[in-house]
C-alpha positions as CSV (number, residue, x, y, z in Angstrom):
1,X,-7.4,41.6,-2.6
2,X,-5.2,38.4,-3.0
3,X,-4.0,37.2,-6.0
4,X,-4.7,33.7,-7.2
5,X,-2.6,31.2,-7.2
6,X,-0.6,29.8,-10.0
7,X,1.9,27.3,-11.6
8,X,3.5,24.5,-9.3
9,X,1.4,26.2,-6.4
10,X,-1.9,26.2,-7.7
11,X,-0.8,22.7,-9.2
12,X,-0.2,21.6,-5.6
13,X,-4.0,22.8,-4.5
14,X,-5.6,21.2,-6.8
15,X,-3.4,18.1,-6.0
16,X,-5.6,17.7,-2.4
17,X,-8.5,16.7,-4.1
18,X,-7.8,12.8,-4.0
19,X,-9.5,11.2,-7.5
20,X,-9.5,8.1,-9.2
21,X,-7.5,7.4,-11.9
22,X,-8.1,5.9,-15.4
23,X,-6.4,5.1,-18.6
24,X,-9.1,6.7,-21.5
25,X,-8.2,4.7,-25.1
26,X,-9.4,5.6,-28.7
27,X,-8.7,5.1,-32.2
28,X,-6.4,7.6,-33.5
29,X,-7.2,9.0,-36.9
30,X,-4.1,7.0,-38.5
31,X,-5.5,4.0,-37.2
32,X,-3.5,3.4,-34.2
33,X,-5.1,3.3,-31.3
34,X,-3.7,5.2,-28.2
35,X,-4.2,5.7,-24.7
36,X,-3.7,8.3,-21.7
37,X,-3.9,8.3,-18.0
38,X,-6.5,10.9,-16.1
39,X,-7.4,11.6,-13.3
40,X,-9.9,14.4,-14.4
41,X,-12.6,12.1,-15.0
42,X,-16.3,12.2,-13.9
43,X,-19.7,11.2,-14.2
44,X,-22.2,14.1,-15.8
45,X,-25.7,12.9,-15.8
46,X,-27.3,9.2,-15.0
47,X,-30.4,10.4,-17.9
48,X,-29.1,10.5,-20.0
49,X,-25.6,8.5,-19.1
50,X,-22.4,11.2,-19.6
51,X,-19.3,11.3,-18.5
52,X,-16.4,14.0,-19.0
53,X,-13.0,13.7,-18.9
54,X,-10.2,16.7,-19.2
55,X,-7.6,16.2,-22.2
56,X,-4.3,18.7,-22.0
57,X,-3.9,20.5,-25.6
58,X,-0.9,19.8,-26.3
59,X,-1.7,15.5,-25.9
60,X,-0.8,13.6,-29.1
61,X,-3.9,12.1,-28.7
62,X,-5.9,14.8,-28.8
63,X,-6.9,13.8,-32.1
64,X,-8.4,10.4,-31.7
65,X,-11.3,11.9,-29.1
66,X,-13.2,14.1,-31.6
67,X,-16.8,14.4,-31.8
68,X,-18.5,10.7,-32.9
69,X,-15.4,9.1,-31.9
70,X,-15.8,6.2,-29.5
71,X,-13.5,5.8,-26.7
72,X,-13.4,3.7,-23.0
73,X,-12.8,5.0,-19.8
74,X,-10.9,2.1,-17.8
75,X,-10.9,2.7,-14.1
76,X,-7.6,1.5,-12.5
77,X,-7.7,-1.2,-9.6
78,X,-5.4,-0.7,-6.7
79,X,-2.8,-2.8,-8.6
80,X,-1.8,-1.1,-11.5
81,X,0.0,1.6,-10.5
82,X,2.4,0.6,-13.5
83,X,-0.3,0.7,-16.1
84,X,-0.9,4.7,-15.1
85,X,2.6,5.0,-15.1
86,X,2.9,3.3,-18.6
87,X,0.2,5.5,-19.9
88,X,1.3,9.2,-18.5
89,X,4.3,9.2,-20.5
90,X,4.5,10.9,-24.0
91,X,4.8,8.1,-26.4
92,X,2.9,7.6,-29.6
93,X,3.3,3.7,-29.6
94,X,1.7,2.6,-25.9
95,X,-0.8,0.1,-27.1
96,X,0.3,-2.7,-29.4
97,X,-2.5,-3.4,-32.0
98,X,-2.0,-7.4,-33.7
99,X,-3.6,-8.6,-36.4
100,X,-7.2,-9.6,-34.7
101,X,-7.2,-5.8,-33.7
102,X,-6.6,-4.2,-36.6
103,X,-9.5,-6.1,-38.4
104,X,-11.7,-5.0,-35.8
105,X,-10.1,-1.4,-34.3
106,X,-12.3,-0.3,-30.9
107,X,-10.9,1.6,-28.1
108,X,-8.4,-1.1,-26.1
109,X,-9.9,-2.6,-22.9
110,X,-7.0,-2.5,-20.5
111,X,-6.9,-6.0,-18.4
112,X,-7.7,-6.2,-14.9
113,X,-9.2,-2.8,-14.5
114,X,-11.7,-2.3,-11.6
115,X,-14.5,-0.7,-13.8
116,X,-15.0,0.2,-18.2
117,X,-17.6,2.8,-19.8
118,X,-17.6,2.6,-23.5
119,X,-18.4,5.7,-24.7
120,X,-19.2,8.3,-28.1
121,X,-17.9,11.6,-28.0
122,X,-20.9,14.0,-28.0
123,X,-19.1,17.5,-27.3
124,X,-15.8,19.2,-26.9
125,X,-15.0,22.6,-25.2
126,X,-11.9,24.2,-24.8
127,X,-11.1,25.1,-21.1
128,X,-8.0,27.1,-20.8
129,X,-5.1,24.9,-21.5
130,X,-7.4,22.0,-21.7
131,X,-10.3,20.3,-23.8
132,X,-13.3,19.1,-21.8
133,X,-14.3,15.8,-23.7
134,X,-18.1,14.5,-23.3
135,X,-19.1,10.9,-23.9
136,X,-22.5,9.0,-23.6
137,X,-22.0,5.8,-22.1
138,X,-22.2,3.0,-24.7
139,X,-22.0,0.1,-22.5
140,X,-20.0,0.1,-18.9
141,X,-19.2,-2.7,-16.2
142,X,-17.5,-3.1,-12.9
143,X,-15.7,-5.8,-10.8
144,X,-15.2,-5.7,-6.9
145,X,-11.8,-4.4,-6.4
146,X,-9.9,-1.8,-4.4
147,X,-9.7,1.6,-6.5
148,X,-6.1,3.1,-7.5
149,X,-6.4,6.4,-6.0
150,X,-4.2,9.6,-6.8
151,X,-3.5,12.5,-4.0
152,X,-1.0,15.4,-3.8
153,X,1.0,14.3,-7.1
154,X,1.1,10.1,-5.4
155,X,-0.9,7.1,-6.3
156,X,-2.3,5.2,-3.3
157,X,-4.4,2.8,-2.1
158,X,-7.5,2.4,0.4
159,X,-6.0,1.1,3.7
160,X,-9.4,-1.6,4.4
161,X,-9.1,-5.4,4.3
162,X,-12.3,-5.4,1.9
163,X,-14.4,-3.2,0.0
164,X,-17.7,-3.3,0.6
165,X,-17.4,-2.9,4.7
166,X,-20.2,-2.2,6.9
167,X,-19.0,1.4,7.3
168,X,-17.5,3.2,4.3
169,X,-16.4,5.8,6.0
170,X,-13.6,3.4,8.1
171,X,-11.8,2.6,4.2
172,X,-11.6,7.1,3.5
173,X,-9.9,7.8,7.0
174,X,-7.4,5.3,6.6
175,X,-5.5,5.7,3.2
176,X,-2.2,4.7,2.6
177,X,0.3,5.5,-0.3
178,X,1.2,3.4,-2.8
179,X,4.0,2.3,-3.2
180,X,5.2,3.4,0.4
181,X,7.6,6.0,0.6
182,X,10.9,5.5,2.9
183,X,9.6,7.5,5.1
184,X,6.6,5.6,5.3
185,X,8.1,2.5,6.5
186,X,10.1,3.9,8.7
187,X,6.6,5.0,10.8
188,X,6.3,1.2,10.6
């Protein structure tokens, strides 16, 4: 019998699943309102509309996704790279909030993404070293844009000159990293 995997190696398996990535916002209890990049993010049910999302227990922001709390999912577009970047690191002040937002807190829309469910938390479970957050959508749009894409621990990109081609499958066979590596360009 084998034994399973663990740590950085069972890190790297789950790493060859290629996902989306978002940046999930809410109101913190204090007032502030906060934000985090996942990955682990998916749709539930269409009837009624749920989505899930995966929050590490040790996040500072743990707090601000309880149970009737509203939060937005915001689905990055091939371009901000630097937004998931921003909101993957561990620091309580990500989001400014002004004047007009504090008289009117909501969970931050982050500009320019490619897609935005505002959602209520309806259940928490803990998972292991995780909380499993659901949410019924609230409200949600999208825009036509290329999705930001995260594989094997590196954002990319799909490699198609438009979304929406006549074959789909031509945009998943061709993806490219983002930004290229060295190495990368060196392949021409």
């Amino acid at each position: 019998m084998s034994t399973a995997p663990a740590g950085k190696e069972l890190r790297r398996i789950f790493g060859s699943f290629a996902t989306g990535v978002t940046v999930i916002t809410g109101i913190h209890p204090d007032g502030r309102p906060v934000g985090v990049t996942a990955n682990s993010f998916t749709s539930v049910s269409l009837d009624p509309p749920l989505v899930l999302f995966c929050l590490a227990n040790s996040s500072s922001s743990l707090d601000a996704f309880q149970v009737a709390a509203a939060f937005a999912v915001n689905v990055l577009n091939a371009r901000q790279t630097d937004r998931a970047l921003h909101f993957s690191r561990s620091n309580p002040n990500k989001i400014e909030s002004d004047a007009e937002w504090r008289a009117a807190p909501h969970p931050p829309a982050i500009p320019g993404a490619l897609a935005r469910l505002e959602c209520v938390v309806v259940r928490i479970e803990q998972a292991g070293d995780h909380q499993v957050v659901y949410g019924a959508v609230q409200n949600a749009w999208a825009e036509a844009a290329e999705p930001l894409l995260f594989f094997r621990g590196r954002f990319g990109v799909l490699d198609s000159p438009e979304i929406g081609d006549d074959d789909p499958q031509d945009a998943w066979s061709n993806t490219r990293p983002y930004p290229p590596r060295e190495r990368d360009r060196e392949r021409g």
